[in-house]
C-alpha positions as CSV (number, residue, x, y, z in Angstrom):
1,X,0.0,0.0,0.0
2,X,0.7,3.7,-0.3
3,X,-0.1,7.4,0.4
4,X,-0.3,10.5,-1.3
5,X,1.1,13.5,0.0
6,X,0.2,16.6,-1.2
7,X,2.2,19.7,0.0
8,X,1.9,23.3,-0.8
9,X,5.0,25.6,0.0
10,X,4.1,29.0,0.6
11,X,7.6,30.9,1.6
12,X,8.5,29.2,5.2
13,X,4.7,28.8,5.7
14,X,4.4,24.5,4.3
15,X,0.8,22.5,4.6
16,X,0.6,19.0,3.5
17,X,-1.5,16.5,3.6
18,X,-1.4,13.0,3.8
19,X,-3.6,10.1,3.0
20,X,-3.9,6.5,1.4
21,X,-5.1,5.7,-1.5
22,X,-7.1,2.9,-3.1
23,X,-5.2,-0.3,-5.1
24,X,-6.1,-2.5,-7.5
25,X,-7.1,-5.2,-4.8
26,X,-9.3,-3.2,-2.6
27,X,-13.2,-3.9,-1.8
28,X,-15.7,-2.1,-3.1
29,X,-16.2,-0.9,0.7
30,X,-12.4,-0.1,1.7
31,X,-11.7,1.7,-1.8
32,X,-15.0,4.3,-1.1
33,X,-13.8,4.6,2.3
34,X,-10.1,5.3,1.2
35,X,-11.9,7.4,-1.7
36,X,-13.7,9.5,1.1
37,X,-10.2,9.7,2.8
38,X,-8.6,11.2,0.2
39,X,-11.1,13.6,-0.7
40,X,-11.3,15.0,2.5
41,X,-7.7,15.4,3.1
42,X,-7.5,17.4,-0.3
43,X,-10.8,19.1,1.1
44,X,-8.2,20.4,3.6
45,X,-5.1,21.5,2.0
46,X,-7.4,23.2,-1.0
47,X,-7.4,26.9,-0.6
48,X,-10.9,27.6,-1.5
49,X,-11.8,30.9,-0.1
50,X,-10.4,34.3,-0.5
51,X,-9.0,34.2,3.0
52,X,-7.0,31.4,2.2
53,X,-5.6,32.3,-0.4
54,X,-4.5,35.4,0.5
55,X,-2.7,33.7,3.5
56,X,-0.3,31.8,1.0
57,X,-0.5,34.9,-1.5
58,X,1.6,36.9,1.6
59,X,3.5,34.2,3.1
60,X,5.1,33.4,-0.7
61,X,5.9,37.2,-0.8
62,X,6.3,38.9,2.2
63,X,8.2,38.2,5.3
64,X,10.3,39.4,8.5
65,X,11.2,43.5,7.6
66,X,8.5,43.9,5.5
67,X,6.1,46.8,5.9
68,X,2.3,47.0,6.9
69,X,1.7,50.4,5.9
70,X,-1.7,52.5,7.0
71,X,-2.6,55.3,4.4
72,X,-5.6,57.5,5.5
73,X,-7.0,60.7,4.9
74,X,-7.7,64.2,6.1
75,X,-10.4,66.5,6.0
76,X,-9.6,68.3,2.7
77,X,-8.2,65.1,0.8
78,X,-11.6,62.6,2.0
79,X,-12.8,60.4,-0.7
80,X,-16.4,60.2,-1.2
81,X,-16.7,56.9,-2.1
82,X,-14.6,53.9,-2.4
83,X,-14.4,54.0,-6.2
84,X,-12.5,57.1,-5.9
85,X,-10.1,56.0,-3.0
86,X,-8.9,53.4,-4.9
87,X,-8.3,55.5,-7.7
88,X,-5.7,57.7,-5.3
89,X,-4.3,54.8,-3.9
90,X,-3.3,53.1,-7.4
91,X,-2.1,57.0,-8.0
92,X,0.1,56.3,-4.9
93,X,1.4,53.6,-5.7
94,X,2.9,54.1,-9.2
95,X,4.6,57.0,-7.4
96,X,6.1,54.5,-5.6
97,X,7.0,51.9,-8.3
98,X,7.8,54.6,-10.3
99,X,10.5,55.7,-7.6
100,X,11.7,52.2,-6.5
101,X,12.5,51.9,-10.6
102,X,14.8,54.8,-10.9
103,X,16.4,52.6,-8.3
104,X,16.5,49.7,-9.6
105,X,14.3,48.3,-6.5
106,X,11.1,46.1,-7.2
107,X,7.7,46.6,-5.5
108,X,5.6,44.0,-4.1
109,X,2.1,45.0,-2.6
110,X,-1.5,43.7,-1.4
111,X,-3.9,46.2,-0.5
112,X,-7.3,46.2,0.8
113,X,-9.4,49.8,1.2
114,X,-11.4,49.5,4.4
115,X,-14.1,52.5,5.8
116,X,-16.9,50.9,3.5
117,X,-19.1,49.7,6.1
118,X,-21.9,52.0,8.0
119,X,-19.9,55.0,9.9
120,X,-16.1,54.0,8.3
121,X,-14.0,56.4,7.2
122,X,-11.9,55.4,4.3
123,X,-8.3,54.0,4.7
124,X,-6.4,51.7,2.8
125,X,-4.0,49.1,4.6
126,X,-1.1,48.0,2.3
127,X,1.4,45.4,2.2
128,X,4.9,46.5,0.9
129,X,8.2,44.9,0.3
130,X,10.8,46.7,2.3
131,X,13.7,48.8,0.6
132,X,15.9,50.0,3.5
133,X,14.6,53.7,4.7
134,X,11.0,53.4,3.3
135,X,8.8,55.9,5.8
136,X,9.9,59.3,4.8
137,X,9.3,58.2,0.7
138,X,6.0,57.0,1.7
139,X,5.1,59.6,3.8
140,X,6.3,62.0,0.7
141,X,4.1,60.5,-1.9
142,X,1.3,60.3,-0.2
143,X,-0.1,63.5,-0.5
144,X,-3.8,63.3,0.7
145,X,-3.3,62.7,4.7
146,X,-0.1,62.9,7.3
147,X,-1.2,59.9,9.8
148,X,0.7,57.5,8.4
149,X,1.8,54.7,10.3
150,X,4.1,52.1,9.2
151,X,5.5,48.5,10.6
152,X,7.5,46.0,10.4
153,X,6.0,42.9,10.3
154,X,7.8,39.6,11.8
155,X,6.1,36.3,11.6
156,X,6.4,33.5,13.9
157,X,4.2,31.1,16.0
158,X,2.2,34.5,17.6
159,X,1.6,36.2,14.6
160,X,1.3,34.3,11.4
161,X,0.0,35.1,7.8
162,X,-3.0,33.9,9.1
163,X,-3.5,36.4,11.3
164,X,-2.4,39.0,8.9
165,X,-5.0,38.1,6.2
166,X,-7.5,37.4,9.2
167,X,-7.3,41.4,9.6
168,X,-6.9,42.6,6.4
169,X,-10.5,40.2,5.6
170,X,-12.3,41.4,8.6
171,X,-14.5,43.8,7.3
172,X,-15.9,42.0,4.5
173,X,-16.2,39.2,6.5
174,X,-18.1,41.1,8.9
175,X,-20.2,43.4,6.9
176,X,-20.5,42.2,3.5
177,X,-18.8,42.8,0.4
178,X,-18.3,46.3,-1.3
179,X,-19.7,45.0,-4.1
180,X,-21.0,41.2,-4.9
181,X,-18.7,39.1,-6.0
182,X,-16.3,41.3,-5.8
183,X,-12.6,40.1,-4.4
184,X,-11.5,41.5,-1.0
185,X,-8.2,42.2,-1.6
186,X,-5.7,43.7,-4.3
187,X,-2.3,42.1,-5.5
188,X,0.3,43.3,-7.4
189,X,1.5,41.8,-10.9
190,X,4.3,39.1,-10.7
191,X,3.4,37.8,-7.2
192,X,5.1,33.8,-6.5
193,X,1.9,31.8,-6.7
194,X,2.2,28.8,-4.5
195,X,1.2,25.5,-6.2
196,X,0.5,21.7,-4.9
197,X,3.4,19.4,-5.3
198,X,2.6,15.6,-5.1
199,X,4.7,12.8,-4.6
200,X,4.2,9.3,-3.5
201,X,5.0,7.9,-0.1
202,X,4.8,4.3,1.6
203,X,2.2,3.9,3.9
204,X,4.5,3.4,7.0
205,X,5.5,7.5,6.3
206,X,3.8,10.3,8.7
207,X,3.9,13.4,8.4
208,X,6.2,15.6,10.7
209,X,7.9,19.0,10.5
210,X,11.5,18.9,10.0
211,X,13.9,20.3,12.8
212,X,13.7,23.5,14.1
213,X,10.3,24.2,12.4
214,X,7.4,25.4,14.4
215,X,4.3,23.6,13.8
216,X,1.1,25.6,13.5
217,X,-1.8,23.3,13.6
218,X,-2.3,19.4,13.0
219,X,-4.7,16.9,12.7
220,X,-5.3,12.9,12.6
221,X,-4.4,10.3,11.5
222,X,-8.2,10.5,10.6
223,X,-9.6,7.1,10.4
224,X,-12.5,5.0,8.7
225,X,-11.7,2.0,8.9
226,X,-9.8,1.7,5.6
227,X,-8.5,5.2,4.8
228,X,-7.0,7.7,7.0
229,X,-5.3,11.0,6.5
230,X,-3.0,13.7,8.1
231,X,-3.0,17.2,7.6
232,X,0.1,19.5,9.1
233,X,0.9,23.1,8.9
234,X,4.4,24.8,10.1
235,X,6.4,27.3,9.7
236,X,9.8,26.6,8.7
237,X,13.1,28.2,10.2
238,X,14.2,31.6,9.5
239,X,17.7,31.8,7.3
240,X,19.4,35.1,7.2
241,X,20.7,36.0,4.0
242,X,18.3,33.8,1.7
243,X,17.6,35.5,-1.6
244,X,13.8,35.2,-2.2
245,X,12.8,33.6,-5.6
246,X,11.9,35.4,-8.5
247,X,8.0,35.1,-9.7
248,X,7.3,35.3,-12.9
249,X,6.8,38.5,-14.6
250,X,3.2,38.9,-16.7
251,X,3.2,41.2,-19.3
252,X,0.4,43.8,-19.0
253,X,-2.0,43.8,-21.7
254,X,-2.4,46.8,-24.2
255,X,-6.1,48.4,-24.0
């Protein structure tokens, strides 16, 4: 016998799955239990909702050092609607690319324009790659508000890309959607895109996280009676000085 395991890599955030499969020789009854196994170990590693995937969207892209940046406005520079916050913000932020590329420094970003919900004030909360000295730049282009605050982030077992896209969802979990349909949050082109990799194990294998990882969350071995399956998230190790790997670059379209 055998098992799948399924693993997606997202930066030093990893979840895998594992589970067995069916064979040639099985019963009709263990190979729908092993089916039902499988499915619902691949149930679990799936990144189905937004959330999700904007949780291995920032831990492929961002880590330790980089900035969560707050942008808001004052009285003379408030938006009236959303439609037209966004519009300043994108002005923003090719200011900034435009910036880092006399430099020769690339910018990475999520956003996500919050103040949409009954008695909000618009704000927009934005996830940048850090440069060195970013705050005064930012604080320069942005032209419409002083209060800008600025962090730097650092993941581990207390605050994970969880929580970050946990906060940067909350108000359209809480009050609904701008606009049906409509996804919650903004990436920039040429973000790493983590992807499933498969392989096949023997059955005897478990899953476990590899030294000096921190693991996050795990479950089972979930059994049937035929079919079982582990699912394991962790975060691996920091190492200084690791150069980041390149995503591929897509070519705008001409309108």
């Amino acid at each position: 016998m055998s098992k799948i395991i399924r693993q997606v890599r997202a930066g030093r955030l990893v979840c895998a799955v594992a589970y067995t499969t069916a064979t040639a020789g099985d019963s009709p009854k263990a190979r729908a239990q092993k089916q039902r196994a499988s499915s619902a170990a691949r149930e679990r590693l799936n990144a189905r909702t937004s959330f999700q995937k904007l949780e291995r969207t920032l831990a492929a892209n961002f880590d330790d050092g980089d900035l969560f940046v707050t942008l808001t406005y004052d009285e003379d520079h408030l938006p009236e609607d959303r439609e037209r916050a966004v519009r300043r913000l994108k002005s923003f932020l090719g200011k900034l690319r435009a910036a880092r590329k006399a430099r020769g420094q690339p910018l990475r970003y999520i956003y996500v324009t919050e103040g949409c919900c009954p008695g909000g004030r618009l704000h927009h909360h934005v996830i940048l790659n850090s440069t060195g000295e970013d705050l005064g730049e930012i604080r320069r282009l942005w032209s419409y508000g002083d209060n800008v605050e600025l962090r730097r982030m650092r993941f581990d077992r207390d605050y994970t890309w969880e929580d970050l896209a946990s906060y940067l969802t909350k108000e359209p979990r809480e009050w609904g959607h701008p606009q049906v349909g409509e996804r919650t949050w903004t990436p920039s082109l040429g973000l790493a895109r983590p992807e499933p990799e498969v392989e096949t194990a023997p059955d005897y294998v478990t899953l476990t996280a590899p030294p000096g990882a921190e693991v996050l969350q795990c479950e089972g071995p979930i059994r049937n009676g035929y079919g079982e399956y582990t699912w394991i998230k962790y975060l691996l190790p920091r190492q200084p000085g690791r150069k980041r790997p390149k995503a591929k670059r897509k070519r705008r379209r001409k309108e």
